[in-house]
C-alpha positions in Angstrom: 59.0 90.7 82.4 60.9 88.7 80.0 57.6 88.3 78.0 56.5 92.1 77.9 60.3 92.2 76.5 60.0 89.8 73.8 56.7 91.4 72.7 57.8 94.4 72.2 61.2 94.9 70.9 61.7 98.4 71.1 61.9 98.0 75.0 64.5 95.1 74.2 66.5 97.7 72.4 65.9 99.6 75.3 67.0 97.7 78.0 70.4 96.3 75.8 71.3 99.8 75.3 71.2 101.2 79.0 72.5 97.9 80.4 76.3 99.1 79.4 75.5 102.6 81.1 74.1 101.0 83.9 77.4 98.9 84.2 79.3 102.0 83.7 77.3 104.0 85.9 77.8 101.3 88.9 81.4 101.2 88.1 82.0 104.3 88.7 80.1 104.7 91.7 82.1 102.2 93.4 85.2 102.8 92.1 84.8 106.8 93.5 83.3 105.0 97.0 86.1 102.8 97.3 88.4 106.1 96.4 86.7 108.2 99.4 87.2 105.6 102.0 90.9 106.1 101.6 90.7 110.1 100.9 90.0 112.6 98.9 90.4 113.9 95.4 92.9 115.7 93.5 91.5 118.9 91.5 90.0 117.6 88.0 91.5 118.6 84.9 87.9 117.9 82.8 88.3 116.6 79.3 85.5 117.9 76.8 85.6 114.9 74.7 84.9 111.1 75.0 87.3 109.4 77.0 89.2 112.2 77.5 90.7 112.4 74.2 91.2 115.9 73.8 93.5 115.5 76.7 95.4 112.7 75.4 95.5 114.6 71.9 97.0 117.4 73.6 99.7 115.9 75.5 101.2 113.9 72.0 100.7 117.4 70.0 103.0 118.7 73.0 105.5 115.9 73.1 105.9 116.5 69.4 106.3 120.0 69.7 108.6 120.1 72.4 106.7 121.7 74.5 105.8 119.0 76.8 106.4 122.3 79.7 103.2 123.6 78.7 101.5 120.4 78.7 102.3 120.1 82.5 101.6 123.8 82.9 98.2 124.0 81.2 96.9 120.6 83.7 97.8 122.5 86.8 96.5 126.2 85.1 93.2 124.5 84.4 92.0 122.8 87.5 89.6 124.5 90.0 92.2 125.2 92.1 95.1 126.7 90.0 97.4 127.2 92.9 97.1 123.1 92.5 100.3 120.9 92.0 98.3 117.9 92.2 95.8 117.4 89.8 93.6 114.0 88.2 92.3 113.1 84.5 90.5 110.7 83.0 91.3 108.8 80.0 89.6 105.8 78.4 88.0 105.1 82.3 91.7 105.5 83.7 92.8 107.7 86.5 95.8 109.9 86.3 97.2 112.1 89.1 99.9 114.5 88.2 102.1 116.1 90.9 104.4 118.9 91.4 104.0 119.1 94.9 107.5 117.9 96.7 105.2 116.1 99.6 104.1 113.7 97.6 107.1 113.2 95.5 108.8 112.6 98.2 106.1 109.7 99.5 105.8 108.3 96.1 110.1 108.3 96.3 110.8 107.7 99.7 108.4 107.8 102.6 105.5 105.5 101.1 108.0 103.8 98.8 106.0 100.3 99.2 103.0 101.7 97.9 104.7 102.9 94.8 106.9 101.1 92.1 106.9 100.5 87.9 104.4 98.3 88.2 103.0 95.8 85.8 101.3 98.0 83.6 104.6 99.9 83.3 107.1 97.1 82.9 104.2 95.7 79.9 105.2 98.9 77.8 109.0 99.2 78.5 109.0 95.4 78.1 111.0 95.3 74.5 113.7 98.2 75.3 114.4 98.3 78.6 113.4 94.6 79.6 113.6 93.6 83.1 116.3 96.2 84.2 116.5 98.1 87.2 114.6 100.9 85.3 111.5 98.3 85.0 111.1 96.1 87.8 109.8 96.1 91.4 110.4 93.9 94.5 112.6 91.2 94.3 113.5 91.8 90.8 114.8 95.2 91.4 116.7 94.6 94.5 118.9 92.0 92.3 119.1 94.6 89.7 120.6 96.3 92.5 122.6 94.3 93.8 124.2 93.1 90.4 125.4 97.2 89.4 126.2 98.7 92.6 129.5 97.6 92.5 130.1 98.9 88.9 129.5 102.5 90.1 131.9 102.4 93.5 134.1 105.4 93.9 137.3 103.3 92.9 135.8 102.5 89.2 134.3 106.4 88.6 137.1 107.8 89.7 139.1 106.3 87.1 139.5 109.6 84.4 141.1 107.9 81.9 138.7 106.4 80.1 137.6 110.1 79.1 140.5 111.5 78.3 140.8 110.1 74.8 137.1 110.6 73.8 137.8 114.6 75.0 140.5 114.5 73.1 138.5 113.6 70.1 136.2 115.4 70.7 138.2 118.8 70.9 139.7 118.1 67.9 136.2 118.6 66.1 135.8 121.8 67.7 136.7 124.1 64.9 138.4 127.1 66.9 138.5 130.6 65.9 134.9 130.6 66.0 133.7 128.1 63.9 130.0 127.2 64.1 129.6 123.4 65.4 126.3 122.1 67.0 128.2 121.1 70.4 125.2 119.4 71.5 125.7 116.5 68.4 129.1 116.0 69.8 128.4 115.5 72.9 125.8 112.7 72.5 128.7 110.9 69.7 131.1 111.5 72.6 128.9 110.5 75.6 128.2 107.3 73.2 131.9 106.6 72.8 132.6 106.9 76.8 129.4 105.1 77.6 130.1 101.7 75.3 134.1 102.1 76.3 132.9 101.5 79.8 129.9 98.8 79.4 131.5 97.2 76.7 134.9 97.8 77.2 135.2 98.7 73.5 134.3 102.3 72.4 132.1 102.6 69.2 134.2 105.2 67.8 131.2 107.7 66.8 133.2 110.5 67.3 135.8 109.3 64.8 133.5 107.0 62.8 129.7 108.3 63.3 127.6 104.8 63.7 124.7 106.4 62.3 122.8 104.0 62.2 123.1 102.9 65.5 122.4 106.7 66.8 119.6 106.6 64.5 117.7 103.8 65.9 118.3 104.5 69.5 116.5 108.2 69.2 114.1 106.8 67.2 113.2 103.8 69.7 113.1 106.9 72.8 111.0 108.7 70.5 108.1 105.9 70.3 109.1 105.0 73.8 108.4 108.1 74.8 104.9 108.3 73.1 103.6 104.6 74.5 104.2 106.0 77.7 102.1 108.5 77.3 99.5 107.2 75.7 98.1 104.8 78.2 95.1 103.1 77.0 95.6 104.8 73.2 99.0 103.2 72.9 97.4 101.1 70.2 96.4 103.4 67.9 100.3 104.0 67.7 102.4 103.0 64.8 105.6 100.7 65.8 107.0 99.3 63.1 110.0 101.9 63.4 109.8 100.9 67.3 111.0 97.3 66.4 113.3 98.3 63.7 115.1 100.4 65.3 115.3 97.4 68.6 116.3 95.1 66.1 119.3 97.7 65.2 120.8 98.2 68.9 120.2 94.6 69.9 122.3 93.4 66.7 125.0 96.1 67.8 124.9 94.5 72.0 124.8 91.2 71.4 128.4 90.2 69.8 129.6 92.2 72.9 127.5 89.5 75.2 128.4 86.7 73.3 131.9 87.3 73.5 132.4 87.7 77.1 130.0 84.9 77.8 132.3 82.7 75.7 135.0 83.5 78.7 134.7 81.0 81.4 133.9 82.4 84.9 137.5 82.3 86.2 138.8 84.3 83.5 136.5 86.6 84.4 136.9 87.1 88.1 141.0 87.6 87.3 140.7 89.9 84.6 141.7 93.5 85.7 140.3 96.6 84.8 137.0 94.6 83.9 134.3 96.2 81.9 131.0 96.8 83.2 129.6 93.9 80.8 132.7 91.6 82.1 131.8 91.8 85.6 128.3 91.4 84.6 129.1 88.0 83.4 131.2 86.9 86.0 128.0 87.4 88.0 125.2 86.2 85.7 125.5 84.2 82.6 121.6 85.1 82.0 121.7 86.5 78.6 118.8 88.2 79.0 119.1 89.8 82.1 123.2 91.3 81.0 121.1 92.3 77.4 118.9 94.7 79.7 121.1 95.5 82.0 123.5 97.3 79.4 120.6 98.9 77.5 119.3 100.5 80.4 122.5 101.9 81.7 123.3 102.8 78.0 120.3 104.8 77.7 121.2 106.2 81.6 124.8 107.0 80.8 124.5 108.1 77.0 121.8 110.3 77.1 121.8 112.3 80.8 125.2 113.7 80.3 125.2 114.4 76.9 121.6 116.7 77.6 123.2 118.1 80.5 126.8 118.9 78.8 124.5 120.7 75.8 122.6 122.7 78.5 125.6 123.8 80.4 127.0 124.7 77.0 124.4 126.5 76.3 124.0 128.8 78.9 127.9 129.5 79.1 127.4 130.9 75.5 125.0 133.3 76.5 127.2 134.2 79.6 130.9 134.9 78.9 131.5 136.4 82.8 130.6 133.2 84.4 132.8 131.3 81.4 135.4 133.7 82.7 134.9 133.0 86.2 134.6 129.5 85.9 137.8 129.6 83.7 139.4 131.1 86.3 138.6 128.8 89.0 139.9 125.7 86.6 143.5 127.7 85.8 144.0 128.3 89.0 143.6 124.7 90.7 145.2 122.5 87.7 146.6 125.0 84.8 145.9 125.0 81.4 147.2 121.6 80.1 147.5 119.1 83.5 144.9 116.7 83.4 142.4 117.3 87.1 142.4 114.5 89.3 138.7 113.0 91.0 139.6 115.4 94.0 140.5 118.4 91.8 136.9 118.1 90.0 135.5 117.7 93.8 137.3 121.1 95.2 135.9 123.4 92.4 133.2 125.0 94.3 132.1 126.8 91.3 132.6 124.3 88.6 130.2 122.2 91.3 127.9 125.3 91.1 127.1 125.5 87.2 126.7 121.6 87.1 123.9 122.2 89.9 122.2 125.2 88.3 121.9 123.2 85.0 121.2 120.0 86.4 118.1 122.2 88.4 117.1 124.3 85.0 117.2 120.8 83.6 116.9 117.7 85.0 117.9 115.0 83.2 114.5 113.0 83.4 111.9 116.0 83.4 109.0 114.3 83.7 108.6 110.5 85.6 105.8 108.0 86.6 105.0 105.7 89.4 102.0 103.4 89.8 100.6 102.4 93.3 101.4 98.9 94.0 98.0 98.6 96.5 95.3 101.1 97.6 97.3 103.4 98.9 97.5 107.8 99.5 99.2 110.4 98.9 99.6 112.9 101.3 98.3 116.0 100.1 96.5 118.1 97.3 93.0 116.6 97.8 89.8 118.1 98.6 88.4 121.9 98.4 91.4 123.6 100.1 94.1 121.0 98.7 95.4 120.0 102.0 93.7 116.7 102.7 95.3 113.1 101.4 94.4 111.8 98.3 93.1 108.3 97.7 94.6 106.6 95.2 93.7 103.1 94.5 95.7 100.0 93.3 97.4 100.9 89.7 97.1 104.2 89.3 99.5 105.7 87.3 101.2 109.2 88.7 103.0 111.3 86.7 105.4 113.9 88.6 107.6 116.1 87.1 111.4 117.2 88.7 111.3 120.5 85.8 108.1 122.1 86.7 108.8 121.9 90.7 112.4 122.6 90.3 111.0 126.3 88.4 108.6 126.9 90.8 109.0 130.4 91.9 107.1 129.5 95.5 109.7 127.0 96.1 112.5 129.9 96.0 113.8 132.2 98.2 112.1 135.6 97.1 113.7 137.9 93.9 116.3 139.9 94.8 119.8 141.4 94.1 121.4 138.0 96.3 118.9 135.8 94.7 117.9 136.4 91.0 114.8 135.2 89.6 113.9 131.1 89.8 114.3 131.0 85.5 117.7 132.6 85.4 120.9 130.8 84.9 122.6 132.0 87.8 125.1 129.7 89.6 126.4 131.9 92.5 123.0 131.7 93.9 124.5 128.4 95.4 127.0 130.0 97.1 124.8 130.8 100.6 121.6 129.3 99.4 120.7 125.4 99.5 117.2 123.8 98.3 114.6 122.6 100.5 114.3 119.2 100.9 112.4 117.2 98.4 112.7 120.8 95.9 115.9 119.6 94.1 115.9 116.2 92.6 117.7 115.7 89.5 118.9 112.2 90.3 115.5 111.2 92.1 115.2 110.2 95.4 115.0 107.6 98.1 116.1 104.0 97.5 115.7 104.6 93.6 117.9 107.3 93.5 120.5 107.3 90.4 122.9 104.4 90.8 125.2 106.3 88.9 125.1 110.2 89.5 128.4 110.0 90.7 129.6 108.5 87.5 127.3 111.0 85.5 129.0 114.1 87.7 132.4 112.9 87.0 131.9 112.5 82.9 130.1 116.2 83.0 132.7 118.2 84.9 135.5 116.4 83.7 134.5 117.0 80.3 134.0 121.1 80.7 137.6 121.3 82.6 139.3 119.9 79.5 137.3 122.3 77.3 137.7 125.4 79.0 141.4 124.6 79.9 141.8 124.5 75.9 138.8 127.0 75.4 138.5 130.6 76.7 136.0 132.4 74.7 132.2 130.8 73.5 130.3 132.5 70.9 126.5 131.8 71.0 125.3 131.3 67.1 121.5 129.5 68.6 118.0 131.3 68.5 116.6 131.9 71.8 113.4 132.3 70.0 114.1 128.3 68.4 114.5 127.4 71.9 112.5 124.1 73.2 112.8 121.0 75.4 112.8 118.3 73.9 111.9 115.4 76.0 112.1 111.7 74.8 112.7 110.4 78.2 115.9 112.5 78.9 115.7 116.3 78.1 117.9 118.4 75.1 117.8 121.1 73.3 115.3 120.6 70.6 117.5 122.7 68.0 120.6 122.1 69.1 123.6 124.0 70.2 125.0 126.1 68.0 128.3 128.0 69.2 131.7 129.3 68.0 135.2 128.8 70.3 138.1 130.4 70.4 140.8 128.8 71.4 143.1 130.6 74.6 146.4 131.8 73.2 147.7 131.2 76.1 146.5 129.5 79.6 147.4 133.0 81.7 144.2 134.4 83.5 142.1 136.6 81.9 
């Protein structure tokens, strides 16, 4: 055989050209054998390109456009089974799954949460941001994570208001009044900023009064690339990062000093200090550099960015609806007046004010889209096969993408339309009053041992921030294109444009 080979070369081309499609060939077949022993297969989303690249192309344009909705919405429109919220790609010989099915969130969350973590492939990409924080890590690694900021979010230490009340106050006093146009949503993200390093650092920034623009600059533009290797999977490569590592460079030169500082304190300093900072009892815990850098980036990103979307969301659907700025106005006279400051169990015993921050927080969920990867072979519960009711197989690092803002807008989910119970997409927050999700439907903080370590903390900043407004505040003027309207999603959703909106400010605080 070898002979007949070298004799005639043409048959040696041959053979060295079909030898990598034999390999491929083989590799698929087991890899789709070893995936039916464990169960069956999602619907395909087919790519009509090599390597799926028109898929991959797709989803960047999306991101980029802030339309990242109909990215999610086109993969489950376009498999076999369009009533599918599970579906599979390929890219570059990679499975994906993407769900919007709340069974198999909830496995990949809760019920199967051994199967499912980061996982290394993960943790490789987030590596230079987030580090080995709690947002990164698995296993041990996470558990000490854990461990090390669960005390920081106890009731005792987000209960404490008053390390808002200042940056409100600045903030309101760059509201205009009278109408003036501001982009509130700017604000809020210089104020959340402000709150968020006043409580990690135990120094504010001072955006609000002195814009760091630099800083602000670098941290969207780090999310932004952040957001695209995450995407990309095996095309991550092909991306440009030189801003990436720039704009790291910027926030780590802006931590650091903090770090150093309270490292220089010696451990018993520490532990007697009152009112610590969230970096100060981080060091009287660890004095791992590394792991406190992390640490505070990660919650950083959590704190900074979750509210301030969500603040700019409520705010932006209050504009549009004066009667539930006057009901909620109401509600917020009549338990603490128009100048007292509301106490933790005054922002808990607003049953409406609890309302709008749960009809936003469902409209928009913080982190709209997430990822897990299967930690071992593994299932998921549900989606596979010709009727999309058998489990799927998945197999050992297998990235799946699942996505809290299509499932929390999915009309099946909901009650049906009616007079007591208005359509899924409308802003409505007395739907709450009688009506409570299924489980598993409603997850803007996650779920299962991974859910938020600091929603509480998050809930607090958000309605104690729209009692101070609308105790000051009693008319909002909306000055935005709903036509401009996008998501933008760099890890945490906002308002692609903005939110731009005129206040007036209450003559006086009597009810209206």
């Amino acid at each position: 055989m070898l002979d007949l080979l070298l004799s005639h070369p043409y048959l040696t081309l041959t053979a060295l050209l079909l030898l990598p499609l034999l390999y491929l060939y083989l590799a698929i077949h087991l890899r789709n054998t070893a995936i039916a022993r464990l169960g069956a297969r999602a619907p395909p989303v087919r790519a009509y390109l090599p390597l799926g690249i028109d898929v991959f192309i797709r989803s960047l344009r999306n991101s980029r456009a802030d339309t990242d909705y109909d990215f999610w919405d086109w993969l489950f429109s376009h498999a076999p089974n369009p009533h599918s919220k599970t579906v599979e790609t390929t890219l570059a010989s990679q499975r994906f799954l993407f769900t919007a099915d709340p069974e198999n969130i909830k496995a990949i969350l809760a019920t199967q949460f051994a199967d499912y973590g980061k996982g290394e492939p993960f943790h490789e990409d987030w590596k230079y941001f987030l580090g080995d924080s709690i947002f990164t890590t698995d296993g041990e690694m996470w558990h000490r994570s854990r461990h090390l900021l669960r005390p920081q979010f106890v009731k005792t230490r987000v209960s404490d208001l008053e390390i808002f009340e200042c940056h409100v106050q600045q903030l309101m006093a760059l509201i205009p009044g009278q109408g003036g146009e501001v982009d509130i949503s700017k604000l809020f993200y210089r104020f959340t900023l402000d709150s968020a390093t006043d409580y990690l650092l135990g120094k504010s920034v001072d955006s609000l009064g002195n814009p760091n623009a630099e800083f602000a600059k670098a941290f969207e533009k780090v999310q932004r690339v952040q957001n695209e290797i995450a995407r990309s999977g095996p095309f991550q490569k092909l991306l440009p990062k030189g801003g990436f590592f720039a704009g790291l460079k910027v926030i780590n030169s802006f931590v650091e000093p903090f770090i150093d500082q309270a490292l220089r304190l010696n451990l018993a300093d520490l532990k007697e200090k009152t009112n610590q900072s969230f970096l100060h009892a981080l060091a009287a815990t660890t004095r791992d550099r590394k792991m406190i850098r992390d640490q505070v980036v990660a919650v950083l990103l959590a704190g900074r960015d979750t509210t301030a979307g969500a603040l700019s969301f409520t705010f932006l659907e209050l504009s549009r609806n004066p009667a539930i700025v006057r009901k909620l106005r109401r509600e917020i006279l009549e338990r603490v007046g128009p100048i007292e400051r509301p106490t933790y169990d005054d922002l808990k015993n607003m049953p409406y004010l609890q309302h709008v921050m749960n009809e936003t927080l469902r409209l928009y969920p913080s982190v709209p889209f997430n990822v897990r990867m299967s930690l071992h072979d593994t299932t998921l519960p549900t989606g596979g096969g010709p009727d999309g009711t058998q489990p799927i197989g998945v197999l050992k690092d297998t990235p799946i993408g699942y996505t809290p803002l299509y499932m929390q807008r999915r009309e099946d989910l909901f009650p049906p339309t009616s007079d007591d119970f208005p359509h899924v997409l409308s802003y409505c927050p007395e739907r709450w009053d009688k009506w409570t999700p299924k489980a598993w439907t409603y997850i803007p903080f996650n779920g299962g041992p991974r859910i938020c370590i600091g929603q509480q903390f998050a809930l607090t900043e958000m309605s104690y921030t729209i009692v101070r407004i609308l105790q000051r505040f009693d008319r909002i003027d909306k000055y935005w294109d709903e036509k401009m309207l996008r998501l933008k999603a760099e890890i945490v959703i906002s308002p692609a444009p903005g939110v731009r909106v005129g206040f007036y400010e209450a003559q006086s605080g009597f009810l209206l």
